[in-house]
C-alpha positions, 0 to 999 in steps of 0.5 A: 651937305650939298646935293653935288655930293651925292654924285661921288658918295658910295655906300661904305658897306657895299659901295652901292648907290645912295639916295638922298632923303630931305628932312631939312634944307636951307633955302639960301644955300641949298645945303642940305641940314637934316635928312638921310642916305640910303643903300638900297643894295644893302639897306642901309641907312645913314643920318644927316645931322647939322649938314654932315653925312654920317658914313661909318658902318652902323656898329661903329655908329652906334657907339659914337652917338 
């Protein structure tokens, strides 16, 4: 995930702001591999894995992990 990303995603459940938590980046690129977002409208938080942002609501999370 690239952090310009973050100028545009919103919170799916409440549409608040994200903020960005890095586990793991790679250098080169300043892709963003492993971490997380967090709502702290709402108090959600989303996973980063292999670069992709998972955004769906938890419920739906949960059965897809």
């Amino acid at each position: 995930m690239k952090r310009e990303l973050m100028e545009i995603l919103a919170c799916p459940m409440c549409k608040g702001d994200l903020e960005l938590s890095v586990e793991e980046e790679e250098d080169e690129k300043g892709e963003i591999v492993k971490g997380s977002l967090y709502c702290r409208k709402c108090e959600q938080r989303y996973p980063i894995e292999e670069g992709i942002p998972n955004l769906l609501p938890p419920e739906l999370r949960q059965e897809s992990e």
